[in-house]
N, C-alpha and C positions, 0 to 999 in steps of 0.2 A: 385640468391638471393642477394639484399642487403644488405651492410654492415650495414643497421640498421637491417631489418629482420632479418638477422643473429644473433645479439645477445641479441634484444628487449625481445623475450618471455623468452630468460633465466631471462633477468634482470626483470621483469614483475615478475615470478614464486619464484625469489631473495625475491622482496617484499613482495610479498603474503607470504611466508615460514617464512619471517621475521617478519612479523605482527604474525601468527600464532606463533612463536615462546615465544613471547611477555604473548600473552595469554596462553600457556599451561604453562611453568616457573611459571607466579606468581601462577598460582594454583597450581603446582605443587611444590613449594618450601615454601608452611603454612606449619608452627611448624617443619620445616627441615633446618638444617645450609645451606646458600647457597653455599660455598666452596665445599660440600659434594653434595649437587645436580649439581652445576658443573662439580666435577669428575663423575658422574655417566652418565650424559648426553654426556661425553665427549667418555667415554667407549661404550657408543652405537652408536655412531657415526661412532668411529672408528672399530666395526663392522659391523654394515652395508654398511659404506664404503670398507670393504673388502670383502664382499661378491659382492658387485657391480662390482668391478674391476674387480674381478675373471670371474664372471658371463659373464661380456662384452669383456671378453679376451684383457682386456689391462693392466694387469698384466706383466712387465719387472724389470729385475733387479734393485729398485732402488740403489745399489750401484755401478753399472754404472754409474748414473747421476754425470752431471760436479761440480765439487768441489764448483763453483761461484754458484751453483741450489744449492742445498745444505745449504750454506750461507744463500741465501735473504729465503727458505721456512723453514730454520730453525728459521729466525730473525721474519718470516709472522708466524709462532704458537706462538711464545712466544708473539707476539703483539694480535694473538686471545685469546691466552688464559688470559692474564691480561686481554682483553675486556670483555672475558665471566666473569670472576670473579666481574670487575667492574661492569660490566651490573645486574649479579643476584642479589649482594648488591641490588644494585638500586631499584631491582624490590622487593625485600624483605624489604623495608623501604619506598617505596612511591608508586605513583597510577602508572600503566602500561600506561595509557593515557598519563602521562608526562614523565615518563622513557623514553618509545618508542620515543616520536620525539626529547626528549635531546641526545640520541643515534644517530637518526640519522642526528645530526651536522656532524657524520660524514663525509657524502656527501659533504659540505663547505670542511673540513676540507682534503678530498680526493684533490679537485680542487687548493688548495691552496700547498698542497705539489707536485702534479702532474706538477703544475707549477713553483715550488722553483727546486723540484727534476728529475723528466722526461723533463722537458724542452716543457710540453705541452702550448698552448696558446690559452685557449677560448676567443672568439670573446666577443664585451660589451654585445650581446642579451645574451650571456652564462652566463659572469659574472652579470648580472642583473638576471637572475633567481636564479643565486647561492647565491644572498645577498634576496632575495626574502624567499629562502628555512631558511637563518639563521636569517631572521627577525619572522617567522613563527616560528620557533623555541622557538625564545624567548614571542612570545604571549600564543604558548601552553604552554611552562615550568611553565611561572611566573602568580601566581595571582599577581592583584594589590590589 
């Protein structure tokens, strides 16, 4: 299998889950604080996510993991979890059509630190899609 095969249908089912995400939230967070539907969605998560591990027998002690693990998936929730928070505001104060694609500037903004910080280096065809993705952005977000 290819290294894109490989990891295409995850990323494929990423979006999909993520769009669908978009839609169940704003319905789901009328006439509800969104801090409070955050923690709650967070609590499910982190159940079913434990039932998966278990389920899949890949269940190991994490505090065996290296001290440096640790660090960057301790720093990667705290930066989920301000996302979720920022994100439900968003979705609790404007239309999901324009939340969803100001969200995902993310993607720009992955490329951009992937190459400040990982030392990765997309090609111009890359970087022309990635300014492609943040000019689209800005046509979804903003009326004129």
């Amino acid at each position: 299998m290819s290294n894109t095969a490989a990891w295409l249908p995850w990323a494929l089912g990423s979006a999909v889950f993520a769009a669908l995400t978009a839609i169940f939230a704003k319905i789901g967070i009328q006439g509800v604080d969104s801090d409070l539907a955050t923690l709650v969605r967070t609590a499910i998560i982190l159940v079913v996510l434990a039932a998966f591990v278990l389920y899949a027998g890949k269940w190991t002690n994490p505090f065996e993991l290296p001290r440096r693990t640790w660090v960057f998936l301790a720093l990667s929730a705290l930066a989920t979890g301000a996302s979720w928070v920022c994100y439900f505001r968003a979705l609790q104060l404007g239309e999901a059509s324009k939340v969803a694609p100001v969200d995902k500037f993310s993607l720009v903004l992955v490329a951009v630190f992937a190459f400040v910080f990982l030392g990765e280096r997309p090609a111009a065809r890359e970087w022309l899609g990635i300014g492609l993705v943040a000019a689209g952005v800005l046509v979804l977000a903003f009326k004129r």
